[in-house]
C-alpha positions, 0 to 999 in steps of 0.5 A: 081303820080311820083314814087319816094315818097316825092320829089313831091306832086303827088297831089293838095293842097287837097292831095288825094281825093276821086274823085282821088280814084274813077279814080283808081278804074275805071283804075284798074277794068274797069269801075264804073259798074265792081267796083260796080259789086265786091263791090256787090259780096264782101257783097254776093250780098245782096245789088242792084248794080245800088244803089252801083254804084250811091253810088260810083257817090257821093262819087266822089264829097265827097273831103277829107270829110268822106266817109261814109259806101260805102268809107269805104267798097270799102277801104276795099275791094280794099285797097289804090293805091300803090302810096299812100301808098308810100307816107304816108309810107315815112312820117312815116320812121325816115330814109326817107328824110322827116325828112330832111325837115323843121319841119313846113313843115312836119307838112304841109305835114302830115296835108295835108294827114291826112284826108280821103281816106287815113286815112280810110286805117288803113294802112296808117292811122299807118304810119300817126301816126308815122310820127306825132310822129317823127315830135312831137320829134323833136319838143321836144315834148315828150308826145305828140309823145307817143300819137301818137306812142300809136294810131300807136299800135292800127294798127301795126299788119296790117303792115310788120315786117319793120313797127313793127321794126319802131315802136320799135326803135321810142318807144325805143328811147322815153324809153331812155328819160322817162323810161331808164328800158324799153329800152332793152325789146323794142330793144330785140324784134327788132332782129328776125323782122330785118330778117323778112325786106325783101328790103335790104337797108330798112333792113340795115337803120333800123339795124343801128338804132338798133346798134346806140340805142344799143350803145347809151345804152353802151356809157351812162352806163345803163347796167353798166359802161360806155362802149365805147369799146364795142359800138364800136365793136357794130357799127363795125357789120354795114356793110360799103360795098354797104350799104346805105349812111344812114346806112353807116353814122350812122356807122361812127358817132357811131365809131367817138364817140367811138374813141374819147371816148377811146382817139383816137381823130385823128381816131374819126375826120376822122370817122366824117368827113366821116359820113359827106360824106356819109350823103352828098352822101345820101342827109340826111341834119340832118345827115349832122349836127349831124357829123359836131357837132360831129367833133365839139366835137372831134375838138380844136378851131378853127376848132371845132367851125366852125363845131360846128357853122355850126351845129347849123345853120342847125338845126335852118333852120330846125327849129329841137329843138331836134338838136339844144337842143342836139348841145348845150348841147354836145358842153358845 
């Protein structure tokens, strides 16, 4: 399995398999005996190693069906191969490239590993979840991305603070849709678990989504008058050095907006054609057309509706409803 998640299957068309896993775990302990011998120990040693180690024979031919008690004991025991993990953890991160795929093949993905072993982790059964929601949002399908953000609640304690933190932006963000009075409680609890993130750059996207979903909150005025002033200093606390590029993005759109909201077009054109660069640099297509709508919006004809255009082209390649819905709203 490569070990950068997402840009290759890793696996055949069955995903990950249990014969795959059984292959793990005779690489990790040693042989089939030895894993046996720790999954005897784990259970006191109540049970005939020689029936274990049969039993782990058969779950090799078991595919992506059940795996029944010795799958589940032996998930429990010696949880899931780190690459795995990566790979259902990259599907269920908002700020990963998956979500720059086609909508259809996201749900091929996700199809492809929502089955077991895999989902016999709770682990990787959450981020599962997540990306089940994000996929259900960009389809416009809000109430069925509740469901599934409901069933990631289930598993979030078995998680870190970053997969906690993931959850509350997406829950936020549905909130502002359905139930604008629940926004600010869901983004309170998001500041103490940013410290908590320990890779950098996962810290530094999740932070800008934080900043984005509070601006947002500023520009349309659910706290009060509409504030763009204030968003802006808001999306100034992004850091631009070192960050990256989605990071950087999200900072740059933001301050387009809220340029161009305060009557300073010019300045708000050149944070958007910015955002265009650094979603390039990072390879975030749907980012890429969210900075060319907005410098549609920013833009006099023609070159506001070449932008505009090129926006909406992308969405519809990536078969997003949530953009394109959002491009034809915001262009009217």
């Amino acid at each position: 399995m490569d070990d950068m998640p997402g840009h290759k299957s890793g696996q055949g068309a069955s995903g990950f398999t249990w014969g795959e896993y059984l292959d793990w775990l005779i690489a990790s302990v040693g042989s089939l005996a030895g894993v046996a011998e720790k999954l005897c120990a784990a259970r006191g040693f109540t049970e005939d190693i020689g029936s274990i180690e049969h039993a782990l024979r058969r779950l090799r031919d078991r595919g992506n069906a059940p795996g029944g008690k010795w799958g589940q004991r032996a998930i429990d025991v010696f949880g899931l191969p780190e690459q795995v993990e990566a790979r259902v953890r990259w599907m269920g991160v908002y700020h990963s490239r998956f979500t720059d795929l086609p909508v259809a093949i996201c749900e091929d993905l996700v199809r492809l590993w929502d089955r077991p072993p895999a989902t016999d982790a709770i682990r990787s059964r959450t981020w599962l979840f997540l990306a089940r929601g994000t996929v259900a949002l960009r389809k416009n399908d809000f109430e069925t991305a509740a469901v599934h953000l409901s069933q990631a609640r289930l598993g979030i304690a078995s998680l870190s603070a970053e997969a906690e933190v993931e959850l509350l932006l997406v829950e936020a963000f549905v909130a502002s849709r359905k139930e604008p009075a629940r926004v600010g409680a869901l983004l309170g609890q998001v500041e103490p678990l940013l410290r908590c993130v320990v890779d950098p750059n996962e810290r530094a996207c999740l932070h800008a989504r934080w900043i984005d979903q509070r601006a947002y909150e500023l520009n349309k005025g659910r706290i009060g008058p509409a504030d763009p002033a204030a968003a802006e200093a808001l999306y100034r606390e992004i850091a631009d050095d070192h960050a990256p590029p989605f990071a950087r993005c999200r900072r740059a759109n933001g301050l387009a907006y809220a340029c161009w909201k305060q009557g300073r077009p010019g300045e708000g054109a050149a944070f958007a054609r910015a955002a265009c660069q650094h979603a390039g640099d990072g390879g975030h297509v749907r980012m890429h057309a969210m900075a060319l709508a907005m410098l549609g919006r920013i833009l006099d004809m023609p070159e506001g509706d070449e932008a505009t255009r090129r926006a909406n082209e992308i969405a519809l390649r990536l078969d997003d409803e949530m953009l394109s819905g959002r491009f034809s709203r915001a262009r009217s």
